[in-house]
C-alpha positions as CSV (number, residue, x, y, z in Angstrom):
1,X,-13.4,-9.2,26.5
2,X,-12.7,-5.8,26.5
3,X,-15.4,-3.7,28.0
4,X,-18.4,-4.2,30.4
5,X,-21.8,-2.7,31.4
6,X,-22.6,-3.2,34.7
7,X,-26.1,-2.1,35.9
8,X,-26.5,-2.1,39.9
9,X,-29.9,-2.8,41.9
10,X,-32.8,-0.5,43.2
11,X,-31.4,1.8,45.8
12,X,-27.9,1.4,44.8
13,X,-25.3,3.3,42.4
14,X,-22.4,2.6,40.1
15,X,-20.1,2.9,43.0
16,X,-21.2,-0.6,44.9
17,X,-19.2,-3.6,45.9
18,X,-19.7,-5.6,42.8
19,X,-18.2,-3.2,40.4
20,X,-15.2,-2.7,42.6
21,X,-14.9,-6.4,42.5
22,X,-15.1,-7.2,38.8
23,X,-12.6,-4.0,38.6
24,X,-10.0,-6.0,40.9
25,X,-11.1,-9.4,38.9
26,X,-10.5,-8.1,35.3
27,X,-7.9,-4.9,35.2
28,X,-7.4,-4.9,31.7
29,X,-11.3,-4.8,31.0
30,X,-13.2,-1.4,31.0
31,X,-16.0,-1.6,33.7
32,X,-19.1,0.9,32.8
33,X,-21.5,1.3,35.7
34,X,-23.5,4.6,35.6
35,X,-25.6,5.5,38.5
36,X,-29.0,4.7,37.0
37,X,-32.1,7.0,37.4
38,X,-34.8,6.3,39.2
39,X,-37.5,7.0,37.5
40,X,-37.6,4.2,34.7
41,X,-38.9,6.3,31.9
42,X,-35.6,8.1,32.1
43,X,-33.7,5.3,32.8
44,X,-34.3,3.0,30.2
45,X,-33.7,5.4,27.1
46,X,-30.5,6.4,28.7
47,X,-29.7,3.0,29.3
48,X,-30.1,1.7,26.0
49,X,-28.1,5.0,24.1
50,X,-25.3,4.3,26.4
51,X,-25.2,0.7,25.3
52,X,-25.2,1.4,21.7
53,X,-22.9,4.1,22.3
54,X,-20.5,2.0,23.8
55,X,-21.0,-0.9,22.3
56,X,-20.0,-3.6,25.2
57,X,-19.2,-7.5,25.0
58,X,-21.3,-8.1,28.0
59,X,-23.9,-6.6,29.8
60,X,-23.9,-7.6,33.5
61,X,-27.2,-6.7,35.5
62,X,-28.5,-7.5,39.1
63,X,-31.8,-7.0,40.5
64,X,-33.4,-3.9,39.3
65,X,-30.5,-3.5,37.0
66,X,-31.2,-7.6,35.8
67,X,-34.8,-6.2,34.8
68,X,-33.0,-3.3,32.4
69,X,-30.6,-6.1,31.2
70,X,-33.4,-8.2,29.7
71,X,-34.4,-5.1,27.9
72,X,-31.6,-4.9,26.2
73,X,-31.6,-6.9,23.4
74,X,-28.8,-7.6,20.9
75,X,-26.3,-8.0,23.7
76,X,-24.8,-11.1,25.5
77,X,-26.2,-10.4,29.2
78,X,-26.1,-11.8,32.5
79,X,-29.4,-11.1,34.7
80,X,-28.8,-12.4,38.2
81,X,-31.7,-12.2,40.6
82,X,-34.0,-10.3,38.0
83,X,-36.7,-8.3,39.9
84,X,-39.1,-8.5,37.0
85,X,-41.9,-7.6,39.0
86,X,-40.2,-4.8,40.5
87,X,-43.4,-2.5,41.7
88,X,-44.9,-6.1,43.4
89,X,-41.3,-6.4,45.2
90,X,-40.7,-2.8,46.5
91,X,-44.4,-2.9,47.9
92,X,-43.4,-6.3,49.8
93,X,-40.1,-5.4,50.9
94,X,-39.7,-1.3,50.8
95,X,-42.8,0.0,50.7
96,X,-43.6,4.0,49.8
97,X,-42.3,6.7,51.0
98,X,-38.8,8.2,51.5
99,X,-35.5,5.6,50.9
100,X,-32.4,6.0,51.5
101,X,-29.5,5.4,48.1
102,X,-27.2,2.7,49.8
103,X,-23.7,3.6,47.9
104,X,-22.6,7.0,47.3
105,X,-24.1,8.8,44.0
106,X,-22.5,10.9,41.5
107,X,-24.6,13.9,42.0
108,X,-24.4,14.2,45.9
109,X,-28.3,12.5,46.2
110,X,-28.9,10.9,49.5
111,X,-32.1,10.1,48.7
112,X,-35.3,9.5,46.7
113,X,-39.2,9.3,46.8
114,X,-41.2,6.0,46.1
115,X,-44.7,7.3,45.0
116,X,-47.6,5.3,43.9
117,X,-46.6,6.8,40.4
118,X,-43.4,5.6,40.2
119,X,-44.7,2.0,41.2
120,X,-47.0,2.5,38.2
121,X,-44.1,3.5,35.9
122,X,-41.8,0.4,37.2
123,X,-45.2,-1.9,36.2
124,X,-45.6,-0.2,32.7
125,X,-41.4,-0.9,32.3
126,X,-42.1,-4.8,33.7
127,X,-44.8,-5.2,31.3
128,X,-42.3,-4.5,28.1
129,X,-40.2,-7.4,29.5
130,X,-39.5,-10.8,27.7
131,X,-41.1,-8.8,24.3
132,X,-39.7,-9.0,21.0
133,X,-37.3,-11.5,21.5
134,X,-35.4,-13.9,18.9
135,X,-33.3,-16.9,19.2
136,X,-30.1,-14.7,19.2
137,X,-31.1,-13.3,22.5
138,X,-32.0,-16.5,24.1
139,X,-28.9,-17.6,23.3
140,X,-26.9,-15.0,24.5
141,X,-28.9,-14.4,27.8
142,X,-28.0,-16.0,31.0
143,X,-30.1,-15.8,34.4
144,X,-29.0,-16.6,37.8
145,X,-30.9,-17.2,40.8
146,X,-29.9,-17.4,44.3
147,X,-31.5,-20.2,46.5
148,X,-31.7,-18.0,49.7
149,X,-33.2,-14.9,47.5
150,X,-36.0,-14.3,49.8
151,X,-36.6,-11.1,47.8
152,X,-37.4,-12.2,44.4
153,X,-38.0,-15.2,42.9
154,X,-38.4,-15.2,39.1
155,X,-36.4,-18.7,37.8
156,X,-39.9,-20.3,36.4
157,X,-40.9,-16.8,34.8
158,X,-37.2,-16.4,33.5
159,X,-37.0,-20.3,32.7
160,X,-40.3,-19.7,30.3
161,X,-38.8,-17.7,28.0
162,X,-34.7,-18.1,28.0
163,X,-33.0,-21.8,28.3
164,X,-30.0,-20.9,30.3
165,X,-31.3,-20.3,33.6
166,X,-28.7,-21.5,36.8
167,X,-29.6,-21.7,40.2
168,X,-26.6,-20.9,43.0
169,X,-26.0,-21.2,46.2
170,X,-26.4,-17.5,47.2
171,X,-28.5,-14.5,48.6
172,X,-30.5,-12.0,46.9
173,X,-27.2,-9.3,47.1
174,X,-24.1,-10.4,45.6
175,X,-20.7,-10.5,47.7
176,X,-17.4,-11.6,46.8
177,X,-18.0,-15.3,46.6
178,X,-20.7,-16.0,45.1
179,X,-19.7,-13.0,42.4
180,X,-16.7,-15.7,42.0
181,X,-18.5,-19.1,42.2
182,X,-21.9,-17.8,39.9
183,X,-20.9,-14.7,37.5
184,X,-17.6,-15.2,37.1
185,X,-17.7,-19.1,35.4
186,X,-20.5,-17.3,33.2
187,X,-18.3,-14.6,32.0
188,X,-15.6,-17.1,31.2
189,X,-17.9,-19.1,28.6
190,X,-19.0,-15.8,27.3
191,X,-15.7,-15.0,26.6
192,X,-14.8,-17.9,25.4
193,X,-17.0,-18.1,22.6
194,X,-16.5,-14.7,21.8
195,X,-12.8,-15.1,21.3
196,X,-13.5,-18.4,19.4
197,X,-11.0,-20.8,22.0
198,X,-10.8,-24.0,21.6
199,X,-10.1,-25.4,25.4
200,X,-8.7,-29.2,26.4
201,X,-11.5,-30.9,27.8
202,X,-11.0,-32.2,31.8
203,X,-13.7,-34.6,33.1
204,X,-13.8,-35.0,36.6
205,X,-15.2,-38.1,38.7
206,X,-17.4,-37.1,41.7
207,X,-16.7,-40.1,43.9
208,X,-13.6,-39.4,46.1
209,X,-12.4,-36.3,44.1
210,X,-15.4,-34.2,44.8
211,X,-17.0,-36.0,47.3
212,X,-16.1,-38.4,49.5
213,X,-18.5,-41.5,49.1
214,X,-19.0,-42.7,52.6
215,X,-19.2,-39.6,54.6
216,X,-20.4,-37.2,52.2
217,X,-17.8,-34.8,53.0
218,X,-16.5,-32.4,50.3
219,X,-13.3,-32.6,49.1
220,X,-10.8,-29.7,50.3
221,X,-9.8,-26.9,47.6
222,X,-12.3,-28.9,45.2
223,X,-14.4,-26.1,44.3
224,X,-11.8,-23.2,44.4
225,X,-9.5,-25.1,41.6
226,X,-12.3,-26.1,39.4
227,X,-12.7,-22.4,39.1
228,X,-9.2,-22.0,38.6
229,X,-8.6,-24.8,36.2
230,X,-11.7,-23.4,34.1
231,X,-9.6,-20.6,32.6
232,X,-7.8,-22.5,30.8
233,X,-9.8,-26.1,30.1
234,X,-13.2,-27.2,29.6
235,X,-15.2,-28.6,32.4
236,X,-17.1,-31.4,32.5
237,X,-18.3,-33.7,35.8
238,X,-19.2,-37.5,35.7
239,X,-21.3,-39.6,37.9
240,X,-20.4,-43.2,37.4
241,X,-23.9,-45.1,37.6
242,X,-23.5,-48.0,39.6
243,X,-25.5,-50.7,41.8
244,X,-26.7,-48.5,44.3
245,X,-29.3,-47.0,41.7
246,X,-31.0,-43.8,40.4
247,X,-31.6,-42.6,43.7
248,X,-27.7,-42.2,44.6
249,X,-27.1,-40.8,41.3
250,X,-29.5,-38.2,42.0
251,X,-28.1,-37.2,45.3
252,X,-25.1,-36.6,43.5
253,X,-26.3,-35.1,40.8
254,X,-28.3,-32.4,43.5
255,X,-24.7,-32.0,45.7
256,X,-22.9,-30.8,42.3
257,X,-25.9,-28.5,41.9
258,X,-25.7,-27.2,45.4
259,X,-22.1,-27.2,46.0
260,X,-20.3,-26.6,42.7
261,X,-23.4,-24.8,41.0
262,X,-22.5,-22.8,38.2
263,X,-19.5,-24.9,36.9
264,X,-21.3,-27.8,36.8
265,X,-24.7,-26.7,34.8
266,X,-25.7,-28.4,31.6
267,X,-22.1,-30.4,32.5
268,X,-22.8,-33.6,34.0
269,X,-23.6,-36.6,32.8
270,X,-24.0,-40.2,34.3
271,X,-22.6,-43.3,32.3
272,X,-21.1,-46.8,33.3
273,X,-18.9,-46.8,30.2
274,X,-15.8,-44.1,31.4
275,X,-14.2,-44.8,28.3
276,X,-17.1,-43.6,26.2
277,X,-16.3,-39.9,27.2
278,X,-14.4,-38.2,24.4
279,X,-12.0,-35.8,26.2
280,X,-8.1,-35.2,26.9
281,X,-8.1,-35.5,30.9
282,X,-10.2,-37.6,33.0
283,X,-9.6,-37.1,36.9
284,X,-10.6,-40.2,38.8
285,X,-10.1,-41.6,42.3
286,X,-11.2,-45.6,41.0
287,X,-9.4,-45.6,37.6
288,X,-10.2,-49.4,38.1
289,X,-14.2,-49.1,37.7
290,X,-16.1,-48.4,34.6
291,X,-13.6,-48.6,32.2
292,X,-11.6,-46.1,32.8
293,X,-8.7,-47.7,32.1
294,X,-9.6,-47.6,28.5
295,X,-10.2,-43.8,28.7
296,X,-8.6,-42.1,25.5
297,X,-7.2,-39.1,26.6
298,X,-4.6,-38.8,30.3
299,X,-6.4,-40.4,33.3
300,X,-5.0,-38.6,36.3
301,X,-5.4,-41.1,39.9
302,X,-6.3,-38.3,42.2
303,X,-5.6,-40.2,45.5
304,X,-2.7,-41.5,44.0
305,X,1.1,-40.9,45.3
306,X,1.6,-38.6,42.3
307,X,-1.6,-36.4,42.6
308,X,-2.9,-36.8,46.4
309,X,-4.7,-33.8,46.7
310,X,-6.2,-31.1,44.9
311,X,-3.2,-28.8,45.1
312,X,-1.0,-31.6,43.7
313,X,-3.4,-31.8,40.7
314,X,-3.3,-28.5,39.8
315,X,0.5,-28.1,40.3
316,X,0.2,-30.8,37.4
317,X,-2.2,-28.3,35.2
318,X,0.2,-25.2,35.9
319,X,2.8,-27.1,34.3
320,X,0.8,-27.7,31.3
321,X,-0.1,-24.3,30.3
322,X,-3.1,-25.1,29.4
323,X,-2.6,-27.9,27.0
């Protein structure tokens, strides 16, 4: 990936935490992230010549700037917390009147005016949204939603019209982790289809590697390698069905929604039959259940002398390279 369009939130500018965050995250990739106007009948044209004029790989937008992303079609894009309803949500949380820009802006401004006409040109911009689009742009659309966004909520309106929509554990305005645990594993398949890769395929057991079983507790460094080890492999997590029923698979099944989130979406499956799964690596604290024994590919005993912990595990994967 060599170049992306960042477009921040209502209130905000170009010059916010989250660009200098994906500029410390990827140096080698050209981060564009104008200060976008506020009145959206200027924004939106210039929005869209700068895309075409720049032609990016991916187009990353969050709040008001997740609204402007959906508008622009043809691109992969990333929408996380969409305010699609944008007049509706600065009447609930701002209000009219004078507000004040939150980052610094190019032209000096400190400030701006919210007038009953500019809610009225925010509805006629909402109203052009989820229009004209094809099955190239539901593909290449992504939307995330925060659990704790007690500013928006649009995942059933977003979910309506694009498959891939992902809840995370996370607020309305991004920070550093949840930039890492959401966007980034997002950008990652993005990229990874664009550059065509072909990734080993790891399969990871939730019972004593993710979670411990009896207590419920998470496993230390867990989520921070799965991230890491996702640069270089293919994710997927299992839920060995067992005895104690649906009901404990489902609990599972909502921890790796809560707790792992992102890398975990449209990646989990259940199955008593371990050696069914068609992969290279399979990480598993009870090689000795379900058939894992049988397991085609490596089966790595976490808990084991050779790989007790996380850290050992991955020691084992930086060795590899990636194969």
């Amino acid at each position: 990936m060599n170049r992306i369009l960042f477009l921040h939130g209502f209130a905000s500018s170009g010059n916010n935490g989250t660009v200098k965050a994906l500029r410390q995250l990827y140096p080698d990739v050209e981060i564009i992230a104008p200060d976008i106007p506020v009145e959206p009948a200027e924004a939106l044209p210039m929005l869209k010549a700068l895309a075409e004029e720049k032609k990016p790989d991916l187009i990353i937008g969050t709040s008001m700037g997740a609204m402007y992303t959906e508008l622009m079609h043809g691109f992969w894009r990333i929408a996380v917390n969409p305010a699609f309803q944008l007049a509706e949500t600065l009447l609930k949380n701002n209000g009219l009147g004078r507000q004040q820009f939150h980052n610094p802006r190019q032209d000096g401004a400190k400030d701006f005016l919210v007038t009953k006409g500019l809610l009225e040109s925010f509805r006629e911009v909402s109203s052009q949204c989820f229009t004209g689009i094809d099955d190239t742009d539901r593909e290449r659309f992504f939307g995330l939603f925060g659990t704790h966004d007690t500013m928006v909520n649009h995942y059933d309106l977003c979910r309506s019209h694009y498959p891939n929509c992902i809840h995370f554990d996370g607020e309305h305005y991004l920070n550093e982790h949840t930039l890492g645990r959401a966007v980034v594993p997002v950008i990652q398949w993005i990229d990874d289809i664009q550059q065509g890769r072909s990734k080993p395929s790891v399969f990871i057991c939730f019972d004593d590697v993710l979670r411990y079983s009896h207590n419920g507790e998470e496993v230390a460094s867990a989520p921070r390698s799965i991230l890491a080890l996702m640069k270089n492999y293919d994710l997927r997590f299992v839920i060995p069905a067992d005895q104690d029923g649906l009901h404990t698979s489902m609990d599972k099944l909502d921890w790796l929604e809560t707790k792992i989130a992102v890398p975990a979406w449209d990646r989990t499956c259940l199955t008593t039959r371990k050696d069914m799964l068609i992969g290279d690596y399979l990480i598993d604290a009870h090689p000795d259940c379900h058939h894992s024994d049988d397991f085609m590919g490596t089966v790595i005993h976490f808990g084991s002398d050779n790989f007790k912990n996380w850290d050992e595990v991955m020691t084992y994967f930086e060795r590899l390279g990636g194969q």
